[in-house]
LUMFIGU-789499 format. One line per field, with one value per residue (C-alpha): residue number from 1; x negated, y negated, z. Coordinates in Angstrom, 3 decimals, always signed. Each point is the difference from the previous one (the first is absolute). Layout:
<sites>
n = NUM,...
xx = X,...
yy = Y,...
zz = Z,...
</sites>
This chain:
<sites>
n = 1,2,3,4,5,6,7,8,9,10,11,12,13,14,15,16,17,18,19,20,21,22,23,24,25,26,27,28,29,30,31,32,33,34,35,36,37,38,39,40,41,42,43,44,45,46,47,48,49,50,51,52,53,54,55,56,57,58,59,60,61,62,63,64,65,66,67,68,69,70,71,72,73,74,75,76,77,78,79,80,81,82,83,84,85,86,87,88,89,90,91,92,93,94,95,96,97,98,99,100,101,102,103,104,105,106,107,108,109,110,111,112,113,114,115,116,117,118,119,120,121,122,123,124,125,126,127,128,129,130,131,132,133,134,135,136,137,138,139,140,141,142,143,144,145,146,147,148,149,150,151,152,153,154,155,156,157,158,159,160,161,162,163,164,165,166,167,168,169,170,171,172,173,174,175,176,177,178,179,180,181,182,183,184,185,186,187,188,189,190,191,192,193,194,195,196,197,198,199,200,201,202,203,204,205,206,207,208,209,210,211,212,213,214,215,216,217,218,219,220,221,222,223,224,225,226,227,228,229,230,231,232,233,234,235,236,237,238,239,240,241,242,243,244,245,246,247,248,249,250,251,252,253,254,255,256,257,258,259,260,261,262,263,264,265,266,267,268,269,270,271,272,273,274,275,276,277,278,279,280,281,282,283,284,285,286,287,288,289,290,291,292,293,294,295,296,297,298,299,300,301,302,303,304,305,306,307,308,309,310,311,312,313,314,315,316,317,318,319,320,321,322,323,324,325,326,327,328,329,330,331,332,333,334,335,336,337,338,339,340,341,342,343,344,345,346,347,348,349,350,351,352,353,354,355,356,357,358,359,360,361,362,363,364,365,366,367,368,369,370,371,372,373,374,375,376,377,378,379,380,381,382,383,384,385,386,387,388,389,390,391,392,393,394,395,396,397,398,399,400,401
xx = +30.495,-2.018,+0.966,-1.009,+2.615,-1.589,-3.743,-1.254,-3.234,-1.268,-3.610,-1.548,-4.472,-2.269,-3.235,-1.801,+3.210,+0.809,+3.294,+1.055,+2.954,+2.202,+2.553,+3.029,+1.836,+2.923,+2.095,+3.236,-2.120,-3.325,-2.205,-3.243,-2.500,-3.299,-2.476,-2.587,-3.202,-2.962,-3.630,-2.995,-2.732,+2.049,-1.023,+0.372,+2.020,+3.007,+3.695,+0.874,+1.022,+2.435,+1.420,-0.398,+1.892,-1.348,+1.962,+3.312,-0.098,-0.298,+2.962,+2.367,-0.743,+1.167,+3.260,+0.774,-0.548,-1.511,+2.613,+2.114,-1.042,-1.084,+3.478,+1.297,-3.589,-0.631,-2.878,-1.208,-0.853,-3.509,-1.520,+2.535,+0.741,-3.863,+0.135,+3.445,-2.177,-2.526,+2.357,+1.292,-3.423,-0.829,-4.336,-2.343,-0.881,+3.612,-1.083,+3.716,+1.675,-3.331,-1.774,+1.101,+3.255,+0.048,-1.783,+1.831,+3.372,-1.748,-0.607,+2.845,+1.745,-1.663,+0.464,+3.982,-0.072,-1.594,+1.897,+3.306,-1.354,-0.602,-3.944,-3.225,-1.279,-2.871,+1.583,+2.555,-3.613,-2.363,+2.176,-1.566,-3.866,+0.608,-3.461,-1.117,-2.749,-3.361,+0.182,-2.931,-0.276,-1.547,-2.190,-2.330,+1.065,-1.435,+0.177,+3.181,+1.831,-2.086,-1.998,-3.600,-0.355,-2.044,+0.449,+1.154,+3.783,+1.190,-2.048,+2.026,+0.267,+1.756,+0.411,+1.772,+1.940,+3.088,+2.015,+0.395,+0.663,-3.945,-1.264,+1.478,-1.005,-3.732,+0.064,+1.347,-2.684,-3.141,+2.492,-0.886,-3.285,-1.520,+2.088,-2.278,-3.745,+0.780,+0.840,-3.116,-2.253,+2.168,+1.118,+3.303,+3.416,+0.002,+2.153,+2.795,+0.993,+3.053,-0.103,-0.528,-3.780,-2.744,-1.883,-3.638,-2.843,-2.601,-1.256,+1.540,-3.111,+0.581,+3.361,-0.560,-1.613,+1.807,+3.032,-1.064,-1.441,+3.053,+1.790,-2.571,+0.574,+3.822,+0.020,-2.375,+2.533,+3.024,-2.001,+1.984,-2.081,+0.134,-1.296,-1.380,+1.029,+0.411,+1.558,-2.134,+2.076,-2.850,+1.619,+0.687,-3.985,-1.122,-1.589,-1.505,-1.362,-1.092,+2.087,-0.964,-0.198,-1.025,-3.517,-0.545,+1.059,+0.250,-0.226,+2.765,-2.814,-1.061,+3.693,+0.160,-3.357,+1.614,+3.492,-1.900,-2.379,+3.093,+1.297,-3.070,-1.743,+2.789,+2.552,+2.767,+2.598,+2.565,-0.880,+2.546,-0.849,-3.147,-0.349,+1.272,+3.949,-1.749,-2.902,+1.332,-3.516,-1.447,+2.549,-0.171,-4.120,+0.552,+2.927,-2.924,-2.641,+2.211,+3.289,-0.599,-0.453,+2.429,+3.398,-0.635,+3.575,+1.087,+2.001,-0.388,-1.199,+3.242,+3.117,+1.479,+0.446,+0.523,-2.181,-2.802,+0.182,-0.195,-2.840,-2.411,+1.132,-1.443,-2.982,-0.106,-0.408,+1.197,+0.955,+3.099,+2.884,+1.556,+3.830,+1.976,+3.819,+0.049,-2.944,+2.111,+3.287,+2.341,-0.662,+0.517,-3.022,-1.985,+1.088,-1.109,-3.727,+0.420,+0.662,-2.980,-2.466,+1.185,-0.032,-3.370,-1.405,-0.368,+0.622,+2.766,-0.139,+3.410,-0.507,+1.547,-0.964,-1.669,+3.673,+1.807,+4.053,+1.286,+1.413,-1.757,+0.745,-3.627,+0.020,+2.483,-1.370,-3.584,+2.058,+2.154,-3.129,-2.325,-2.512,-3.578,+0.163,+2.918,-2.429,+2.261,-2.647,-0.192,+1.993,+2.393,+4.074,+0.034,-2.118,+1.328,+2.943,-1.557,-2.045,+2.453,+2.073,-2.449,+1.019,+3.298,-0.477,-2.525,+3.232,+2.182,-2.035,+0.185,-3.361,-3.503,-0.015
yy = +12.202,-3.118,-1.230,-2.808,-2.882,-2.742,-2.150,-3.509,-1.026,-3.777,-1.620,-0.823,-1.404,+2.070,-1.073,-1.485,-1.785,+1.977,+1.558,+3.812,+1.755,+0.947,+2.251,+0.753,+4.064,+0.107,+3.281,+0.099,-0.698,-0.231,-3.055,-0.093,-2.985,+0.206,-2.416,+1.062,-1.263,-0.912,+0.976,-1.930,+2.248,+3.310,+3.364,+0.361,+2.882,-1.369,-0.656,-3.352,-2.302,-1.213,+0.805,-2.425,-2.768,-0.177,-0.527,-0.934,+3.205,+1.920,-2.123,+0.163,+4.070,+0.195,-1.973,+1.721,+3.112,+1.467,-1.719,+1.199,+4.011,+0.667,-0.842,+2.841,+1.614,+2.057,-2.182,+2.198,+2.342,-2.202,+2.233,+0.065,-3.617,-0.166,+2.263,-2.091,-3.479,+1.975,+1.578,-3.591,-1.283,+3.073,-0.560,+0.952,-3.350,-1.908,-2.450,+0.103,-1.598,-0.368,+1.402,-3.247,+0.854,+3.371,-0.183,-2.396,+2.375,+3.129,-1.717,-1.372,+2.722,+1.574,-2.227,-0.391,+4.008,-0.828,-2.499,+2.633,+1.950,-2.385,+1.120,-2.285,+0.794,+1.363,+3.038,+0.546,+0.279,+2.392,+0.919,+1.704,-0.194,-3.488,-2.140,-3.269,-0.876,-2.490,-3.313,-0.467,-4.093,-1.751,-3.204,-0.870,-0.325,-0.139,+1.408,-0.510,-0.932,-3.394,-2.504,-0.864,+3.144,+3.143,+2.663,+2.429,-0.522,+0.606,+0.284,+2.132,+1.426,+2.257,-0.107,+3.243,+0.351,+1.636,-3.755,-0.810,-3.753,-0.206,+1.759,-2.790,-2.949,+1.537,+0.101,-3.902,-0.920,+1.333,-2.216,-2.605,+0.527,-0.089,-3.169,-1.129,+1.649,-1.813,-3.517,-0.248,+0.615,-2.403,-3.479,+0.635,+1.625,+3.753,+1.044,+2.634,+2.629,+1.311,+2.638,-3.217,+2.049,-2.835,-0.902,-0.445,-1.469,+2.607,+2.645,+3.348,+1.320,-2.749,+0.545,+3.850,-0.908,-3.191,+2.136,+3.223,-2.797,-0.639,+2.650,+1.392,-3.529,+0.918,+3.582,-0.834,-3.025,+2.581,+3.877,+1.041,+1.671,-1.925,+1.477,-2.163,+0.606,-1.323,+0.263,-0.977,+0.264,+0.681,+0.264,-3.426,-0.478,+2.757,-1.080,+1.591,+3.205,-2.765,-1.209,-3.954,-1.100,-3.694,+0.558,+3.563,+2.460,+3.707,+3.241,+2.271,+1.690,-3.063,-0.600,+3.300,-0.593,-3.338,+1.307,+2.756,-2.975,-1.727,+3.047,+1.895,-3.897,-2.099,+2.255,-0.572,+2.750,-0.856,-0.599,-0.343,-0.073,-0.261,+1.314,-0.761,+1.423,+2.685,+1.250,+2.865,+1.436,-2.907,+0.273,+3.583,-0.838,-2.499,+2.409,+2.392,-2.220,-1.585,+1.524,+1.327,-3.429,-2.057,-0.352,+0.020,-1.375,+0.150,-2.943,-0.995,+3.633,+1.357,-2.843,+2.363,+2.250,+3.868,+0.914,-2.005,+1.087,+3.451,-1.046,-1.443,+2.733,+2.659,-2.142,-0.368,-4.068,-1.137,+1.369,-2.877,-1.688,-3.719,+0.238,-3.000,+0.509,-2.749,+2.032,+2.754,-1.291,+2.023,+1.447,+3.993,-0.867,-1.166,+2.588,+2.759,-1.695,+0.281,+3.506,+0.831,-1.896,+1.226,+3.868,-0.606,-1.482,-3.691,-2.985,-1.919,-4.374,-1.745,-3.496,-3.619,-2.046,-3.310,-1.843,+1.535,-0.819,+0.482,+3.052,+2.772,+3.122,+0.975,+0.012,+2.590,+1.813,+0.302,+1.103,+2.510,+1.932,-0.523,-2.076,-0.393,-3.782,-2.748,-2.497,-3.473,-2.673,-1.989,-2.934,-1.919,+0.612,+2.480,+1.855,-0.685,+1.479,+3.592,-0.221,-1.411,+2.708,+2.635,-1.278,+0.095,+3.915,+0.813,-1.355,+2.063,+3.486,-0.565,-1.676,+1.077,+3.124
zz = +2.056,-0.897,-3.455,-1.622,+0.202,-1.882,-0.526,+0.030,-1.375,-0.016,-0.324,+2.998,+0.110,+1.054,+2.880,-3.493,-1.205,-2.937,-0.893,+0.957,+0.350,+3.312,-0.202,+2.032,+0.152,+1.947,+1.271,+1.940,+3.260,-0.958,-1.575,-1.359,-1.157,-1.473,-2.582,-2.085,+1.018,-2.731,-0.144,-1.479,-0.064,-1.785,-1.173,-3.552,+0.312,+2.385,-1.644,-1.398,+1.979,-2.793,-3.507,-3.107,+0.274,+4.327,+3.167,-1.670,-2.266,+3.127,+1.606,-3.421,+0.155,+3.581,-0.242,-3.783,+0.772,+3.517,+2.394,-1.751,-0.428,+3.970,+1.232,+1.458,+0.596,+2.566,+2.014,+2.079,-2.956,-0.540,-2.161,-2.310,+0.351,-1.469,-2.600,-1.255,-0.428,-1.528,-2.698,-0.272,-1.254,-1.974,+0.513,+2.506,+0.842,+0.748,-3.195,-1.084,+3.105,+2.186,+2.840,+2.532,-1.144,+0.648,+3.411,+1.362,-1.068,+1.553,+3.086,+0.759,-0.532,+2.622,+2.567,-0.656,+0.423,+3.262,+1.174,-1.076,+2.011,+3.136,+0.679,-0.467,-3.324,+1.363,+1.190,-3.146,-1.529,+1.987,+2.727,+3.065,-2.284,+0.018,+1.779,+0.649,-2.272,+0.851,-1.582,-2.498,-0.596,-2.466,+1.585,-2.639,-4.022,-3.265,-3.219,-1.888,+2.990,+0.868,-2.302,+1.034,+2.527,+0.210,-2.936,+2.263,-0.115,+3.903,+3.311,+2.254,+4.006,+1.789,+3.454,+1.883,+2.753,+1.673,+0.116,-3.899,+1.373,+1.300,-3.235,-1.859,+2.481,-0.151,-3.413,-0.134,+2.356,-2.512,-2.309,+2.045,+0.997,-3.530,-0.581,+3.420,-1.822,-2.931,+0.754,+1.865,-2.876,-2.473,-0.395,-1.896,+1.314,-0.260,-2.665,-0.295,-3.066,-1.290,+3.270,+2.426,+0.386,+0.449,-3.623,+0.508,-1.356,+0.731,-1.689,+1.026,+2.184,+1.719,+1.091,-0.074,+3.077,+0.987,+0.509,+1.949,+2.236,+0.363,+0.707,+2.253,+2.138,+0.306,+0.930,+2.794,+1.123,-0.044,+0.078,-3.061,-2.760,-3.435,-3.158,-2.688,-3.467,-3.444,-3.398,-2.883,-2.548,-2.105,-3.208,+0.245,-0.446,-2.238,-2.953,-2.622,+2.193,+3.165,+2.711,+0.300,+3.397,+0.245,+0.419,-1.692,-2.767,+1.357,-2.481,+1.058,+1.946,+2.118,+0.647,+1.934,+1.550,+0.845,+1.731,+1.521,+2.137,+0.705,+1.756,+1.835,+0.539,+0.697,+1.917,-2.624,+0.442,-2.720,-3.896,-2.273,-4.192,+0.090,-3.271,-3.724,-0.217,-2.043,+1.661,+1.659,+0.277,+1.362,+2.896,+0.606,+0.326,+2.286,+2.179,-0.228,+1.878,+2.645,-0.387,+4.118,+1.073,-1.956,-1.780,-3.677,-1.338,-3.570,-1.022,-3.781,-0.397,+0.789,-0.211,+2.469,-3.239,+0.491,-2.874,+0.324,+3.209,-0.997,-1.981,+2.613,+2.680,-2.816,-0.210,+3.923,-0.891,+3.711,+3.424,-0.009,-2.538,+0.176,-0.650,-1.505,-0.485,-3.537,-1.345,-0.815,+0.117,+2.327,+3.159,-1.186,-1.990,+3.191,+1.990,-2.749,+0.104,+3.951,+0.381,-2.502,+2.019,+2.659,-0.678,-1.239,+3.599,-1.028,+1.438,-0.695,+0.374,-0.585,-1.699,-1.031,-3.432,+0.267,-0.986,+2.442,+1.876,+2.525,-0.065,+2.665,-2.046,+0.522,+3.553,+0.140,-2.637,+1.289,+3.394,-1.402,-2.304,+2.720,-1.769,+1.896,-0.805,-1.313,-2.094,+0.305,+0.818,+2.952,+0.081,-1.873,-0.238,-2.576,+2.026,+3.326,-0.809,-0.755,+3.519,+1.802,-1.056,+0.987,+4.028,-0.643,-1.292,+2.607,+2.595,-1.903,+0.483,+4.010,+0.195,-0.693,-3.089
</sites>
């Protein structure tokens, strides 16, 4: 038995110095700790982060009310630990107590049922399926995650191999390596976002380019492979039926034409939103073109939400999803939108928010489903902690797996 004992929650800062919620479950043996984390560029359709009255609503609901109700819970029962918080907000988007709220419950919980248990979360998760994933970093930023930068929100590479530790040093070397491009060509400090990704002042061909330069420089140093990628968040930039770069206005039909170039010219490999939240057709005509060369990821399309999901697999929008525990709220949610993608053949990327913590929930998540790629960034703390984590797993497992 693993009942629930008692809870804690507090405010702790998140990696852009804004308030979120930890919370603390605790069984007879067991202990579990998570924090929300906080997103700038979001998907209309995710939960709310908070009810009306913000943070402290969220906190006065918890202490009232919630602490009091899961005591005597059986934790390792997640699914029905879910379905209690969301019968406790009554909505399908956690607007009554609040989706940080309710995360950061359905996490923890997890992890105290782990730690009950005595095994790495990893393997309470996915068991025996359980695999390490590639690290997919993000080295250049823009968009709503930098000020002065390129449109296109996040420049990112993956480098692959068998040692998760020299994945993630390749991938901080690119990291570096732009930092090295750039500062030749300008007279002012390079600049970092809220995902400690270099801001730049080019244009984004420029840095389309700058960057596979890049990354084609480090995997002949170390004779990994490193795919290029990007998110552009294109939503972000969709106005009026034209996506407005810096230096252009595309149709919806030059945008495709656009992406498309980006993958058969440039050797990109990995596009995430490159479309409006709602254009499921432009996607699925984009999958279409280059979806045997690339990884076409939904991220604002979806919000890691089953029927959306649903949605763009019946539309065949993208070969791949994006997954983010706080846009649905509890991890039963997540875990339904896995299993769909995954009966249905797609890929599956595990990812962080641009205000992130420290807590490495995500590592052992992407480990436990299997993801293709844990998106966390390159550098920084906050997202330290999820890499460094990823050793620590791959140690765990016996070694390389």
């Amino acid at each position: 038995m693993s009942e629930i004992t008692g809870s804690k929650i507090r405010k702790i800062l998140d990696s852009r110095g804004n308030e979120t919620v930890e919370v603390e479950i605790f069984t007879e043996f067991g202990r579990g700790v998570s924090a929300a984390p906080s997103g700038a560029s979001k998907g209309s359709n995710e939960v709310k982060d908070y009810p009306e009255g913000g943070i402290d609503q969220s906190i006065k609901i918890f202490r009232s009310e919630i602490s009091k109700s899961i005591i005597g819970m059986e934790s390792s029962d997640q699914a029905g630990f879910d379905r209690y918080l969301e019968s406790a907000d009554g909505t399908d988007d956690f607007s009554n107590i609040g989706g940080n709220l309710a995360v950061a419950l359905s996490l923890a919980n997890a992890f105290a049922t782990s730690d009950e248990l005595g095994v790495p979360l990893f393997r309470y998760l996915g068991g025996i399926n359980a695999r390490m994933t590639t690290p997919l970093g993000n080295v250049v930023g823009g968009g709503k995650h930098a000020v002065n930068g390129t449109t296109i929100q996040e420049f990112l590479i993956a480098s692959h191999s068998g040692n998760v530790y020299e994945a993630i040093r390749a991938n901080s070397m690119v990291h570096k390596r732009i930092k090295e491009r750039a500062s030749k060509e300008l007279d002012i400090p390079v600049g970092m976002g809220d995902e400690k990704a270099w801001v730049l002042p080019f244009d984004d061909e420029k840095v389309i380019s700058m960057v596979k330069e890049a990354a084609e420089e480090i995997s002949e140093k170390t004779g990994l492979t490193i795919e290029n990628g990007m998110d552009l968040a294109a939503s972000n930039y969709f106005e009026k039926g034209h996506y407005v770069y810096r230096n252009s206005r595309l149709t919806r039909e030059e945008q495709v034409d656009f992406v498309e170039g980006i993958v058969k010219d440039r050797g990109y490999t990995v596009i995430e939103d490159p479309f409006d939240e709602n254009d499921f057709e432009s996607f699925a005509e984009l999958t279409k073109r280059v979806g045997d060369k690339a990884t076409i990821i939904g991220d604002d399309l979806y919000t890691t939400n089953y029927d959306r999901l649903q949605k763009g697999i019946g539309k065949r929008a993208s070969n791949a999803i994006l997954l983010k525990p706080n846009q649905v709220g509890t991890l039963s949610r997540l875990l339904k939108t896995w299993k769909l993608a995954k009966d249905n053949g797609m890929s599956v990327v595990v990812s962080h928010r641009s205000g992130e913590t420290t807590d490495y929930f995500i590592a052992h998540l992407a480990v436990a489903i299997g993801a293709d790629y844990l998106k966390t960034g390159t550098v920084g703390g906050e997202r330290i902690a999820k890499l460094n984590e990823l050793v620590r797993i791959q140690e765990e497992m016996g070694g390389q797996e």
